[in-house]
C-alpha positions in Angstrom: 178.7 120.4 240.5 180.6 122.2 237.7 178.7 125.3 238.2 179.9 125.5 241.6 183.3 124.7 241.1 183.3 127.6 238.9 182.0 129.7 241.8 184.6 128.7 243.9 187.6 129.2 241.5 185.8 132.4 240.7 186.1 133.3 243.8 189.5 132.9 244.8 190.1 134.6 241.2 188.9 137.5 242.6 190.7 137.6 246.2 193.7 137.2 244.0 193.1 140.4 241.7 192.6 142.3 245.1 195.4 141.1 246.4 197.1 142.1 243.7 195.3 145.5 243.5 196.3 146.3 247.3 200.1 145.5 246.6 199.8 147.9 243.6 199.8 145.5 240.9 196.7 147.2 238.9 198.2 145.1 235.6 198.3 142.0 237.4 194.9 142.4 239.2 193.3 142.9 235.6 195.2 140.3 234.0 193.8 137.5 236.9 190.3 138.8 236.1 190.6 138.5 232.7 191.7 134.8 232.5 189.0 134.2 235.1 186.3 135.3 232.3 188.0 133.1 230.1 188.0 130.5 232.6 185.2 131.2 233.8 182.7 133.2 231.3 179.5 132.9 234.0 181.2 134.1 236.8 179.6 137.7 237.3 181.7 139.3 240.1 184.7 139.0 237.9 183.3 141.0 235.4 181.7 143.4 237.7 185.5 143.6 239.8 187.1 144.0 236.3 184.4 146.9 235.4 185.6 148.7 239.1 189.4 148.5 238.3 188.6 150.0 234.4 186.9 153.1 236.7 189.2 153.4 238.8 191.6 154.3 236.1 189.3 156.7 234.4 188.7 153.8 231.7 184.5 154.3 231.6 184.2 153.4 228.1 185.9 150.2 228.2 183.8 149.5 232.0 180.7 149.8 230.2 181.7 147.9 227.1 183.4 144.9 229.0 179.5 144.8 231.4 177.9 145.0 228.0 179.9 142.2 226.5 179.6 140.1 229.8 175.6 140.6 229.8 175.4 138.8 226.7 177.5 135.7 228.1 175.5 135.3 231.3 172.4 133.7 231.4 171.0 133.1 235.0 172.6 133.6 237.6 174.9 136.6 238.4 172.9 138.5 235.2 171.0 141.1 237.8 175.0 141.7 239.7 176.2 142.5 235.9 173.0 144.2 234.8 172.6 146.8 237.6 176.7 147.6 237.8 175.8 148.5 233.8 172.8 150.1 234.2 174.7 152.6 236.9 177.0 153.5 234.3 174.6 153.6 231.3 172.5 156.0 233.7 175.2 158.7 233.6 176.1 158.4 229.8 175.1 161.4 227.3 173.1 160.6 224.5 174.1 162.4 221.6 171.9 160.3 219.5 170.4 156.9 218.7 172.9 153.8 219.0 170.9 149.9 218.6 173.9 149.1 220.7 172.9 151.1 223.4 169.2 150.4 223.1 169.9 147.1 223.3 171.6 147.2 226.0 169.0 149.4 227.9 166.9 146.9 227.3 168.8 144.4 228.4 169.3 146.0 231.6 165.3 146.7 231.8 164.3 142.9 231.6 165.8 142.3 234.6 163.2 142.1 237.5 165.7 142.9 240.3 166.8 146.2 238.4 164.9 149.5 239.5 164.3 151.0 235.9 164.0 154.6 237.0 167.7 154.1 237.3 167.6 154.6 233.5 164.5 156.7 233.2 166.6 159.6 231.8 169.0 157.7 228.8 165.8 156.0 228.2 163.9 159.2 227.1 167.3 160.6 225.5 167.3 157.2 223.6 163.6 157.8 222.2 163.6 161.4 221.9 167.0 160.3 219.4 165.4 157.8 217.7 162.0 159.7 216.6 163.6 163.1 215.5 160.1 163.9 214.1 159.0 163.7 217.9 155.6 162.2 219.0 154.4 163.3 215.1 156.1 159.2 214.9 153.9 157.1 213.2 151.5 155.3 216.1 151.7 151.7 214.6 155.8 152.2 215.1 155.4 153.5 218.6 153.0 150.4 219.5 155.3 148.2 218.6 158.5 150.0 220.3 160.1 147.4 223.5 161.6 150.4 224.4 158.7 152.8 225.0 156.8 150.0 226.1 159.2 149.2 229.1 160.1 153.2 229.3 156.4 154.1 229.6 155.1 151.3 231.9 157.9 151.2 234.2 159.6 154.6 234.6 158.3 157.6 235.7 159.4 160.1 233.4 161.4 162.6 234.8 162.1 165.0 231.4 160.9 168.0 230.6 160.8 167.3 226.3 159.7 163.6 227.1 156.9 165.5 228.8 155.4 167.2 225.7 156.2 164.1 223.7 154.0 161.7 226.0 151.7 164.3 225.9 151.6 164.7 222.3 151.3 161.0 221.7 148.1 160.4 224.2 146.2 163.3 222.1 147.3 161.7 218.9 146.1 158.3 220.3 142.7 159.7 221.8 142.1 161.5 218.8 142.9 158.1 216.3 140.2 156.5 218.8 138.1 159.2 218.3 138.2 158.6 214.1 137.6 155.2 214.0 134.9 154.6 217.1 137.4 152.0 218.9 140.9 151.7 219.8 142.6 149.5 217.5 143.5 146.0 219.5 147.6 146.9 218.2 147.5 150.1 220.0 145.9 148.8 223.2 149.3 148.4 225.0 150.4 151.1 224.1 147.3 152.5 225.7 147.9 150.7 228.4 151.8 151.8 229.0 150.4 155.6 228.4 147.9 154.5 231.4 150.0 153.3 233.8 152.7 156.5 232.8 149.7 158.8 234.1 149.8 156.6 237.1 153.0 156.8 237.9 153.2 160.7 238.2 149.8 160.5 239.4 147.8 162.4 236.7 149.4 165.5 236.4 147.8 166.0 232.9 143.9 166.2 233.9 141.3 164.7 231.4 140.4 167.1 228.8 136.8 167.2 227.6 138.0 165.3 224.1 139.3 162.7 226.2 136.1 162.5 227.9 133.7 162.5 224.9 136.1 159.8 223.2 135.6 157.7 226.3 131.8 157.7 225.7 132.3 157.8 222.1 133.6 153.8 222.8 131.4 153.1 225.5 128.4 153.9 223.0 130.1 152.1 220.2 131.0 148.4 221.8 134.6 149.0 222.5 134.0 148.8 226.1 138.2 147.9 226.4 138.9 150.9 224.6 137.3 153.2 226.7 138.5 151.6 229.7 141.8 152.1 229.0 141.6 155.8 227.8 139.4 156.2 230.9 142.7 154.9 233.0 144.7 158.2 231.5 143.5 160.3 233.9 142.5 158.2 237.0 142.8 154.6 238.5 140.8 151.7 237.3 140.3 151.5 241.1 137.9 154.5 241.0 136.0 153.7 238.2 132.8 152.4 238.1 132.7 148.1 238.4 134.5 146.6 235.6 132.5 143.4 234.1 133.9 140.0 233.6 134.3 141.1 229.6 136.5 144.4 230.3 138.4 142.2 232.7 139.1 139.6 230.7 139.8 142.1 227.6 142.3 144.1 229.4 144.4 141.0 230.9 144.5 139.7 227.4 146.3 143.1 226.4 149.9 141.6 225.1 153.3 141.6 226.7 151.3 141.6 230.1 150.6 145.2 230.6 146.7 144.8 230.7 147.7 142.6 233.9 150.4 145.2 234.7 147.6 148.1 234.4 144.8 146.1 236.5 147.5 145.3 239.3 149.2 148.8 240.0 146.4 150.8 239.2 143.3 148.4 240.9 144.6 145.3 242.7 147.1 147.2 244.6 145.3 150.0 245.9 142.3 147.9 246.9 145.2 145.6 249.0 147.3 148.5 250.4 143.6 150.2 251.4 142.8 147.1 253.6 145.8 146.8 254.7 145.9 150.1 256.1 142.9 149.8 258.3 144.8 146.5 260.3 148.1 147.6 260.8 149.1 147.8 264.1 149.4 151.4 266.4 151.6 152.4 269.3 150.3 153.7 272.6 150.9 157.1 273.1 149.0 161.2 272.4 151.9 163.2 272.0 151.9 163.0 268.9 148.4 163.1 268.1 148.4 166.3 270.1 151.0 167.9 268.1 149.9 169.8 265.9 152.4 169.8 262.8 152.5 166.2 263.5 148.7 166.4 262.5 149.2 168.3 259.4 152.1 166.2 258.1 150.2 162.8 259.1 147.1 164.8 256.4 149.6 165.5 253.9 151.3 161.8 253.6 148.0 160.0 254.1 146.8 162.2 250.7 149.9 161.4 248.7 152.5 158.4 250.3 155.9 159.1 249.3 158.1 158.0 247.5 156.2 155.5 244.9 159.1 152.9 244.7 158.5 149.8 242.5 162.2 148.1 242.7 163.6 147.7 246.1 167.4 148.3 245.7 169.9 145.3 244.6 170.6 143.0 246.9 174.4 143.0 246.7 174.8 140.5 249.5 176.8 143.5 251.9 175.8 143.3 255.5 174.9 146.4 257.1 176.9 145.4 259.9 179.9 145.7 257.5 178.9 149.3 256.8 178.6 149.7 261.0 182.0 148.3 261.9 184.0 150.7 260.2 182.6 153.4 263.0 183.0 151.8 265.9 180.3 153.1 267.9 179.8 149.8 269.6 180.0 149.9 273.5 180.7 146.0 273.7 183.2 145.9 270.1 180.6 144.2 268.5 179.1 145.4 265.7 175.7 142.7 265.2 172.6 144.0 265.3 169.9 142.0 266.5 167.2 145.0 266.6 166.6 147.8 264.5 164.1 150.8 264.3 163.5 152.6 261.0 161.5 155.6 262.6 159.7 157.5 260.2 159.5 155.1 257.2 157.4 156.1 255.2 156.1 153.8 252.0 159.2 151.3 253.1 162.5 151.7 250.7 165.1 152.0 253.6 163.4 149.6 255.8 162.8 147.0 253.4 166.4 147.1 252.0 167.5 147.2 255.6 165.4 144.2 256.3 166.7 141.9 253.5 170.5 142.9 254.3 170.1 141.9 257.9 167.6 138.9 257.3 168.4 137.5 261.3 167.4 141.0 262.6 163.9 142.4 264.1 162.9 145.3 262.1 160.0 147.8 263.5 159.3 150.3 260.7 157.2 153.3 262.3 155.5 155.7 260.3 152.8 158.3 261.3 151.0 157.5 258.0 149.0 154.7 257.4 148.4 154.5 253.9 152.4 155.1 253.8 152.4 152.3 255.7 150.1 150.0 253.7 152.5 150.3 250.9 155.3 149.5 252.4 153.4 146.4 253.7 152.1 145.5 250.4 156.0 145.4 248.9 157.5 143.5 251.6 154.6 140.9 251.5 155.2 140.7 247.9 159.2 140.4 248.1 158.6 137.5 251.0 160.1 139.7 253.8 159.1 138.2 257.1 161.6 140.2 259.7 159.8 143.3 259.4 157.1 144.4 261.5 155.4 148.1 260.5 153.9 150.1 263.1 151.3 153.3 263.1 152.5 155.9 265.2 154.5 159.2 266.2 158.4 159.5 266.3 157.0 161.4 269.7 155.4 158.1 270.8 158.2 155.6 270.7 158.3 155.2 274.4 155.5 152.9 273.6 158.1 150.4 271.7 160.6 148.2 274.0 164.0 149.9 274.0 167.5 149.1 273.4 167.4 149.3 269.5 170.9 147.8 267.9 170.5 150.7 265.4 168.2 153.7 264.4 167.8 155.5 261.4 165.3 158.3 260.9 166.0 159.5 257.5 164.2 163.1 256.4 162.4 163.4 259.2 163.2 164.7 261.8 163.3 168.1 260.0 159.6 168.2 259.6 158.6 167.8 263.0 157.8 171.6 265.3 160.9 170.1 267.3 163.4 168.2 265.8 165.3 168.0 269.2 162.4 166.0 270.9 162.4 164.0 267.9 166.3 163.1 268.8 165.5 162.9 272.2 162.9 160.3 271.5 165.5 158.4 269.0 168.1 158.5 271.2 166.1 156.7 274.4 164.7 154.2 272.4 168.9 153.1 270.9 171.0 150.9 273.4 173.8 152.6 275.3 176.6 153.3 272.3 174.3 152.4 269.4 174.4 154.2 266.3 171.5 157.0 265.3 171.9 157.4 261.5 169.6 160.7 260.5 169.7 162.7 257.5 168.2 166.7 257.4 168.3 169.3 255.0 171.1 171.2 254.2 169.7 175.3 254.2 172.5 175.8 251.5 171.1 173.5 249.4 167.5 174.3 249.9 168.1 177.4 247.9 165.8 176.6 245.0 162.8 174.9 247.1 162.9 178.6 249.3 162.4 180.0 245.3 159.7 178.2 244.7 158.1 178.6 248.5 158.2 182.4 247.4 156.4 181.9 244.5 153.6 180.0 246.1 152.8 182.3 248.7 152.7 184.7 246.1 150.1 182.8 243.9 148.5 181.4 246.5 149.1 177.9 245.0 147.4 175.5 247.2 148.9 171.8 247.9 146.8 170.2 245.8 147.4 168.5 241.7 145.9 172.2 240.2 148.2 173.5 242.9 151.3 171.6 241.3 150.4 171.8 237.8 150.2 175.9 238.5 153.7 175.9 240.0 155.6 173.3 237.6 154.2 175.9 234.4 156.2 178.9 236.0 159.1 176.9 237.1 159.2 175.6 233.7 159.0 179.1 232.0 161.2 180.7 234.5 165.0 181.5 232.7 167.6 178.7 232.7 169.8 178.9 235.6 167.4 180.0 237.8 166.9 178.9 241.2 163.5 178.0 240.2 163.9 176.6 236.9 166.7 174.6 238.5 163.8 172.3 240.7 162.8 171.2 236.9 165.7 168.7 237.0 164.7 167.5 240.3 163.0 163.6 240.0 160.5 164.2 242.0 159.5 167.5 240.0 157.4 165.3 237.8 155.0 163.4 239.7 152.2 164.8 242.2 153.5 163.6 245.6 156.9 164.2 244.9 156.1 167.5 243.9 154.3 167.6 247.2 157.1 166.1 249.3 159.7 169.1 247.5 158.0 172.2 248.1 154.1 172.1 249.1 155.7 170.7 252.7 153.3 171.5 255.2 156.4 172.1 257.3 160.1 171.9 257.1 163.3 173.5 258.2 166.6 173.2 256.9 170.4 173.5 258.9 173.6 174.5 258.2 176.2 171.7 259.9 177.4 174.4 263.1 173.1 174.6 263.7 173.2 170.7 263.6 176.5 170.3 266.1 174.0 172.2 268.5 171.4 170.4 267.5 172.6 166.6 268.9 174.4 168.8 272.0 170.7 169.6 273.2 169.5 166.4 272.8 172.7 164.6 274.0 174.1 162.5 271.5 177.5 163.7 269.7 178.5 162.9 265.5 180.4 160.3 265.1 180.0 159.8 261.3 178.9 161.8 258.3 178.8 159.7 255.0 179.3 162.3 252.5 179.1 161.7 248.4 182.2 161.0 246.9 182.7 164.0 245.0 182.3 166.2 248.3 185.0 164.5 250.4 186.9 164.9 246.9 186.2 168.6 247.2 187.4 168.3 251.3 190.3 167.0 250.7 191.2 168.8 247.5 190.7 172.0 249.8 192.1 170.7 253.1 194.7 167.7 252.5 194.5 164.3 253.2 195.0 164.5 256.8 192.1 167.0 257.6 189.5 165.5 259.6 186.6 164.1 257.8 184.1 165.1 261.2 185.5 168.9 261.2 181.9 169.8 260.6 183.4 173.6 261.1 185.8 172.6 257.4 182.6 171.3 255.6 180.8 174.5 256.8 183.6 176.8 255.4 183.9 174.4 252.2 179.9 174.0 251.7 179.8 178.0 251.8 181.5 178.2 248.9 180.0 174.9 247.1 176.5 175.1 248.6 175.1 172.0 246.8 177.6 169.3 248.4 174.7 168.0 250.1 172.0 168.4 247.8 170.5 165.1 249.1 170.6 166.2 252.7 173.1 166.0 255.5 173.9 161.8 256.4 174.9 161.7 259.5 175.7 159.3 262.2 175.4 159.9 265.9 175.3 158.0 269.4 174.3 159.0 272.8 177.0 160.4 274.8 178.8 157.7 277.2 
């Protein structure tokens, strides 16, 4: 009862503080918030509202240190709301060297299940990289024992060049120690297993090397059948090893801080479920797209390496999507519910899944041509409970075979890897009820600059789209001079694991547009822009060049504006569209 009368005056705490803020009382709005702390110290939207206003004045500092202060007050609920609004800051802060303050609160923001800890992938690696100045030369017993590499290791997917070498660095020195002493000494075994499920994550870029191999026999011969398991697991699943006995089971599950369990499930137990799953789920009816040939190769491609490997859904804020939707009123009847949506081309299941919990009354279909895509995206909604989303096997070129009159459709970076991207839109737009929204993203050829670089260089190596293929291209990016177009793809996330590397720039087929090329684009296939959701720092840039009353839709303005800043939309065009009335 008193936990929910807090809530409530919580609540109306907060509508005051906006109320406040709207009538240009910033002091006042603050002032409310922070007697509803005091009032109220487990109420997590003030804190979080409190945090906004400090940003809003340029204040980041004192944002991040009032969420840090507030994670320590908050124990259940409202802890994941304060956690993620820290961990977006903490995210963007430069580490100039080690702070326990700062690791702590890293930490903090890591041991909660609902944040996605890639978020902090890169202060993480800045934070150990700080704290072991002598580099992975750190003493192993130190490292074994480290929460923070621990959690850095087994849950992020390490996206920095240095952190690269130092993983490296540390595996040899572990393999090696293993090597010495005929076993791998039950204290280093989770750290073992984090190293393991690292190599999972970016999906073995750093191939066995034959020490590796002897050192795995080495254990086998020697009775330290876990050890050599687990070194095993550096350079492939546990899912393609040979049959593991109830012992090695048993041995790896009893690993401590639960990544022996964490290895067995991500790299075994999931794979075996997503590979069954993939053989049931449903198909549409339909050959166009089977007779397509680009279609073919890009079904080949994402069937080899799904993409993106998400483990974290995004938060669940509690915003509707039709909250979002109202604002553009593309809604024949004024109304902006949505009882059906269609995610076409949905690959492993991020946008639909998120879509899916933010509109729990709604019918999602999730379409994807690639089954094993598919299977993962299955696997993670099963596991989050999700049970208004229905995935289906098919072509964007064969959605006739669905029921039409979609409330909304989104087809996010797809449609500009299809041989026709106006059939694609075509197909979208006869599948969306008259006046619904079509929300697609596409490439931006401006900011495609760097992929075109390193297209160059693989036709001129001959690189093939395989892991030699990547490892061979990721080497000359990473030797090419700073500042370069290629050496710029080096900062790119998905630089540093196999299908993301893939997914960048061994495409089996793309093409990117300038905004006028898109314009033309939804005239062919009859729908017209209604909405384009750029960052905040490009409308910043459009209305620092063209004044507040400029149109936002002027694609012609963002064309001249993007010429001169050509990453704007480094992330792709977002754009909303409808079918003409």
């Amino acid at each position: 009862m008193r936990q929910e009368r807090d809530r409530q005056a919580g609540a109306a705490a907060v509508v005051e503080a906006r109320r406040r803020l709207a009538a240009g009382d910033a002091q006042g709005a603050f002032r409310a918030l922070r007697a509803c702390a005091v009032e109220h110290p487990a109420y997590a939207p003030a804190y979080v509202e409190a945090a906004r206003l400090l940003l809003s004045r340029g204040d980041r500092g004192g944002a991040t240190q009032l969420l840090s202060d507030a994670l320590g007050r908050i124990e259940d609920e409202g802890r994941g709301e304060v956690a993620g609004a820290l961990a977006t800051l903490l995210a963007d802060i430069r580490v100039t060297g080690w702070h326990p303050r700062l690791e702590a609160d890293v930490l903090a923001c890591l041991a909660e299940p609902e944040i996605d800890a890639q978020v902090l992938a890169r202060t993480a690696a800045d934070l150990l990289l700080a704290k072991y100045p002598q580099g992975a030369g750190a003493d192993l017993d130190d490292l074994a024992k480290d929460p923070l590499g621990l959690t850095f290791l087994s849950r992020c997917l390490n996206v920095q060049p240095a952190m690269e070498v130092w993983i490296e660095e540390v595996r040899r020195r572990l393999v090696e120690q293993a090597g010495r002493d005929a076993a791998l000494p039950e204290s280093a075994r989770g750290l073992g297993c984090a190293l393991a499920l690292q190599a999972f994550a970016c999906e073995y870029l750093t191939p066995r090397d034959a020490a590796e191999g002897a050192v795995v026999k080495q254990l086998h011969g020697a009775g330290d059948q876990v050890g050599a398991v687990i070194i095993a697991a550096f350079s492939r699943p546990l899912s393609a090893l040979e049959s593991l006995d109830p012992a090695q089971i048993s041995g790896i599950e009893a690993i401590g801080d639960g990544l022996g369990r964490l290895l067995l499930k991500r790299t075994r137990d999931d794979l075996r479920t997503e590979q069954a799953l993939a053989e049931v789920i449903p198909g549409l009816q339909g050959l166009a797209g089977e007779a397509d040939a680009v279609s073919r190769k890009v079904r080949q491609q994402y069937e080899a390496n799904p993409y993106p490997r998400w483990l974290t859904p995004p938060l669940a804020d509690g915003r509707r999507l039709s909250d979002d939707l109202a604002r553009l009123g593309p809604f024949t009847d004024g109304s902006p519910e949505v009882r059906r949506i269609l995610i076409a081309g949905c690959g492993t299941g991020y946008e639909a899944i998120d879509i899916a919990r933010r509109e729990p009354q709604a019918a999602v279909v999730a379409v994807d041509l690639s089954r094993a895509s598919l299977a993962y995206g299955r696997r993670m909604a099963d596991e989050l409970g999700i049970g208004n989303l229905d995935f289906r096997h098919g072509d964007i070129l064969d959605l006739a075979g669905l029921e039409a009159d979609f409330d909304l459709v989104t087809c996010t970076g797809v449609l500009h890897h299809m041989a026709d991207p106006t059939q694609g839109l075509k197909a979208l737009r006869a599948v969306a009820r008259p006046g619904a929204p079509i929300r697609v993203a596409l490439y931006s050829h401006r900011a495609r600059a760097p992929v075109r670089a390193a297209h160059e260089v693989i036709a001129r190596e001959g690189l093939e789209p395989t892991a030699a293929g990547v490892r061979a291209l990721r080497r000359i990016a990473f030797a090419a001079p700073a500042g370069s177009a290629l050496n710029a793809l080096t900062s790119s996330d998905d630089f540093h694991s196999v299908s993301g590397c893939r997914d960048l720039v061994f495409h089996v087929h793309e093409q990117a547009f300038t905004l006028p090329q898109i314009a033309d684009l939804a005239m062919q296939a009859g729908v017209e822009v209604i909405g384009l959701d750029a960052p905040p720092p490009a409308v910043s840039a459009f209305r620092q060049a063209y004044g507040a009353s400029a149109d936002l839709l002027d694609l012609g303005l963002w064309d001249r504006l993007e010429q001169a800043q050509p990453f704007l939309f480094a992330a792709m065009y977002p754009l909303w569209l409808r079918a003409w009335s």
